[in-house]
Structures are given as structure tokens and as C-alpha cells.
N, C-alpha and C positions, 0 to 999 in steps of 0.2 A: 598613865591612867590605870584606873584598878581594873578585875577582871569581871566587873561588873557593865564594864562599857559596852554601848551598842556597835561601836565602829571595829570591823577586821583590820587585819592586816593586811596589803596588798603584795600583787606580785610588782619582777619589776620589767616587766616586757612593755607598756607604756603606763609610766607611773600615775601621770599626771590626771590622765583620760581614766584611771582607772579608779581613783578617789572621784574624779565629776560623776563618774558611771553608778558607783558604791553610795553617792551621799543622790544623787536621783533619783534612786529605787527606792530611797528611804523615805523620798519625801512622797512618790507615787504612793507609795503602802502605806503611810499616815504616821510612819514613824516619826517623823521629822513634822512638827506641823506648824502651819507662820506662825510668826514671832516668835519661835523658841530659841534660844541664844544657843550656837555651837559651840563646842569648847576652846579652849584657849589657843594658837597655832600650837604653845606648845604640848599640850595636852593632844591635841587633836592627831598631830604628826607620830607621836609616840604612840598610839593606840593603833595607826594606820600602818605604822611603820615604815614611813615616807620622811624626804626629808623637810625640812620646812622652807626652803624655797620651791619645792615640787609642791606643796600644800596650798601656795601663796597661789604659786601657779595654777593650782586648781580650783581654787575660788575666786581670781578673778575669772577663769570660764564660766563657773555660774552665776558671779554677777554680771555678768555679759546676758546671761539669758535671761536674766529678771528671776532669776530663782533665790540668789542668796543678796543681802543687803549688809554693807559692812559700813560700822560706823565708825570711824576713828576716836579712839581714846574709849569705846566698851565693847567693842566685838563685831562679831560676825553671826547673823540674824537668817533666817528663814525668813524668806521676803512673803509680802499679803498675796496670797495664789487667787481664793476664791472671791476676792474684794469683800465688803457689806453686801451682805442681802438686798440690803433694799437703801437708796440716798435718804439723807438726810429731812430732804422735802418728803419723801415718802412716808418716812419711819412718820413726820411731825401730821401727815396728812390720813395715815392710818391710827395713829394715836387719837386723834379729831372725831374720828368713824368706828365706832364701836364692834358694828358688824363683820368688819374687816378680820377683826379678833378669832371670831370661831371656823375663818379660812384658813387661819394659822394655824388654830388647833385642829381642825382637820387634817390639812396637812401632815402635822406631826404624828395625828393618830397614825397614816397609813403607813410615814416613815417608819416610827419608831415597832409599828407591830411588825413591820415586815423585819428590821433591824434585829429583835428580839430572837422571832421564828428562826432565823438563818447564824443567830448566835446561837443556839443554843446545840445547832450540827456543828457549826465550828471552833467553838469556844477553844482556846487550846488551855492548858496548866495555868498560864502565866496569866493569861485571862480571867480564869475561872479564881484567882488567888487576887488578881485585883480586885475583881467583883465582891467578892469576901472582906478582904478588907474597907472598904470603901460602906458594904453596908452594918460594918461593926462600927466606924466613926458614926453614921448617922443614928445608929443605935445609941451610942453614948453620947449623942447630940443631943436626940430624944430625952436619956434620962438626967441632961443638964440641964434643960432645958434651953440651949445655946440653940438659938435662930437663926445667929450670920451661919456658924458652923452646919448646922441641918442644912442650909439653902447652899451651902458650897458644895458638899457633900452631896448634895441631891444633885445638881448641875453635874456633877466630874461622875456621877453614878452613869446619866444617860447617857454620857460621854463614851466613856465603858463599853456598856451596853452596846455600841454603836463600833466602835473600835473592833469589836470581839466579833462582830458580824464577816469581816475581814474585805468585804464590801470598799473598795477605795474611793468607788463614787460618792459611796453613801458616804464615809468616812469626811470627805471634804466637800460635800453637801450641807453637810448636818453642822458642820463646825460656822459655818455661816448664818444657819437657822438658831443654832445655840446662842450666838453672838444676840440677836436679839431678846433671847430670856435675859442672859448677863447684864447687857444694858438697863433690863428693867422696862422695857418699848412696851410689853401688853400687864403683867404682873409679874407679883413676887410671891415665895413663895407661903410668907408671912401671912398673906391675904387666905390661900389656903388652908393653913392650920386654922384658922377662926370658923371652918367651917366644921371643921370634925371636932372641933374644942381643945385638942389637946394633939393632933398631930398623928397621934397612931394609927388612923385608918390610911395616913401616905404612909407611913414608915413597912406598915403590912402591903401595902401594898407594893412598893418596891421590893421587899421582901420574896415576896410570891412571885415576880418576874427572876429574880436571879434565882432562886430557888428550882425552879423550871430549866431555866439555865444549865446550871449546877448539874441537872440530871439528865441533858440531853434531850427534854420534853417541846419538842418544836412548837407544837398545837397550843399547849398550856402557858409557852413563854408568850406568843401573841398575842392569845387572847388574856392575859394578866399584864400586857402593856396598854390593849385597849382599854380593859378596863379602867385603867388608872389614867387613862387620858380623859377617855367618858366622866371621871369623877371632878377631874379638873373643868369642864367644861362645861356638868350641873353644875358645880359649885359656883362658877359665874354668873351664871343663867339665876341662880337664887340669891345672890350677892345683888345682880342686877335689879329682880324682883323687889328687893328687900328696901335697895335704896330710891326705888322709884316711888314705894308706899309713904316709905317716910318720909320724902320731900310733899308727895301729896298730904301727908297728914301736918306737916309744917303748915304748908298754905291753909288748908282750915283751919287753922287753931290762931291763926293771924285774922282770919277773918269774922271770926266766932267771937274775937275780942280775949 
């Protein structure tokens, strides 16, 4: 592998135990996160510096522990750690229930403000250079006007965000609350741009969180994540507004002839 790889090389006092030990810590700290596909044994082995039956041998230890999942004939997987958020009947039972909605976004305010606050003491290089890049794509998302790409871009940004906090809890908390943006379970973020017209007031505002970031401003990364939750969360509240007038003004206008 190149020397861009995340995996050392090991000693060889116990090899086997010492790849389980080195791909554990990886999945503790969020490097490793489920469903990311490991690299190939032979890739794998060559960057550990192990041989490829010690490798073999090391992964079925962790498939033993319900950590890695190996599928024959495409790889070797990071097995589901924090399940779904929420079942199936739930997700359909809270999609049903409107109200449900702004406990999620609650929720997420306090996550993502505390996530912010505590990245922005922690952030290291490699952080602060994904953050950078990440809000240059949705910049050029912005002036494509490209909507799948903004809403990708926006998702993998809180990601980020959250990652960079170094917080493991959070880290594998969030990836489970995220699951439900991706699905699409309360909105998208399409729905949002319709409320600022044109998107800019998210893209600034993501802005002004990493921005904060960037300068080690704890206080200012918080309160620029609340804010931009709070703006998600009028904009519902006036989406909601808006659509209640108009079904009321449907029914008069039916009955007005």
C-alpha cells in the first residue's frame, strides 16, 4: 500500500493479537467506521507488515467478536457497531408524528453545539484541511447550483465537524443520528434552500462554524452551530405554517365555488 495508509506496521512478539489490537483502537477512535470496507488481505498484510495467514488469523478474532464482517467473494467490512437509531416501525411511526421532529432537532442542536465547541480545542491539521476542503466543494456546489452535491457535502461537513471533536462517543453516536438525515426520515436539504431562495444563508452558515473552528474560537464554533440548527428548525416551523394556510385556503376556495 502507499504511504498514505492509515495501518502501521506491527511488531512480532504476538502478531496476530497485535493487528486485532491496532484495527480495535481504530474502530474505538472512529477511524474505522461500519461498513467501510478494509483493504484487500493483500494490501492489508503488506502495510501491517504481517503475513497473510497471521492477517486471516486476525480477522477471524474479530469476526468472532461481532466487530468485522467478511463476505466472501467482496471483502472484509466493519461490522453495524451502533445499529439504527431508531426501528423501522419507529422511523415509520415518527415520520406519522410531526412533533417528533423538532426532538430530533433538539437533540442535534445540543449534540452538534457541544461537537463544534470541543472541535474547535481539538481540531488537529488533518482536520482542519478536511474541513477546508469539504466547505470549498459545497461552495462550488453552491455556485453550480448542484443540490445532490450541496446536500452530500453538507452531510459529510457535520460528519467532520463531529469526527474533529475527537469525542468517540460522540463520534459513534452521531453516525447513527446522521443515518437518519441520509435516509431522508425527517428532511432534505432541498427543502431548506427554498427557504433562503438560493442557499446562501446555509452555505454561510456552515461557513461561520468551521471558520470558528479554523481559529480555535470554542464559544463562537457553538454558538454558529446553534445557530444554524435554530435556522433549520424556523424554517420548518414556517414551511409548516405556510403549508397549513394553504390547505386552509384550498378548502375555501372549494367551497366559495
Amino acid at each position: 500500500m502507499s504511504d498514505t495508509s492509515p495501518f502501521d506496521p506491527v511488531g512480532h512478539e504476538s502478531i496476530a493479537d497485535a493487528v486485532v489490537e491496532q484495527i480495535e483502537s481504530m474502530i474505538v477512535d472512529g477511524i474505522l467506521k461500519e461498513g467501510r470496507k478494509l483493504p484487500s488481505e493483500r494490501e492489508l498484510a503488506e502495510a501491517m507488515g504481517v503475513s497473510r495467514p497471521k492477517l486471516r488469523e486476525a480477522l477471524q478474532t474479530l469476526e468472532s467478536r461481532g466487530l468485522v464482517t467478511v463476505r466472501h467473494g467482496e471483502g472484509s467490512f466493519i461490522a453495524s457497531l451502533t445499529g439504527r437509531a431508531m426501528s423501522p416501525a419507529l422511523l415509520a411511526l415518527y415520520a406519522r408524528h410531526g412533533r417528533a421532529f423538532y426532538d430530533y432537532l433538539e437533540y442535534r442542536r445540543e449534540q452538534e453545539g457541544f461537537a463544534a465547541r470541543i472541535a474547535a480545542l481539538r481540531a488537529t491539521s488533518s482536520d482542519k484541511e478536511r474541513l477546508t476542503e469539504i466547505i470549498a466543494e459545497m461552495q462550488s456546489a453552491w455556485e453550480n447550483d448542484d443540490l445532490d452535491a450541496s446536500q452530500e457535502a453538507d452531510l459529510r461537513l457535520h460528519v467532520a465537524v463531529v469526527d474533529a471533536s475527537q469525542n468517540t462517543t460522540l463520534i459513534h453516536m452521531m453516525a447513527s443520528v446522521y443515518d437518519l438525515t441520509r435516509q431522508g426520515v425527517f428532511y432534505n436539504r432541498k427543502f431548506l434552500r427554498t427557504m433562503d431562495g438560493t442557499g446562501e444563508r446555509l452555505l454561510q452558515q456552515h461557513k461561520d462554524i468551521v471558520d470558528a473552528i479554523l481559529d480555535g474560537d470554542a464559544d463562537r464554533a457553538e454558538q454558529a452551530a446553534r445557530v444554524h440548527m435554530d435556522f433549520v428548525e424556523e424554517s420548518f416551523r414556517i414551511g409548516e405554517d405556510q403549508k397549513a394556510r394553504e390547505e386552509r385556503a384550498a378548502k375555501r376556495r372549494k367551497l366559495s365555488g
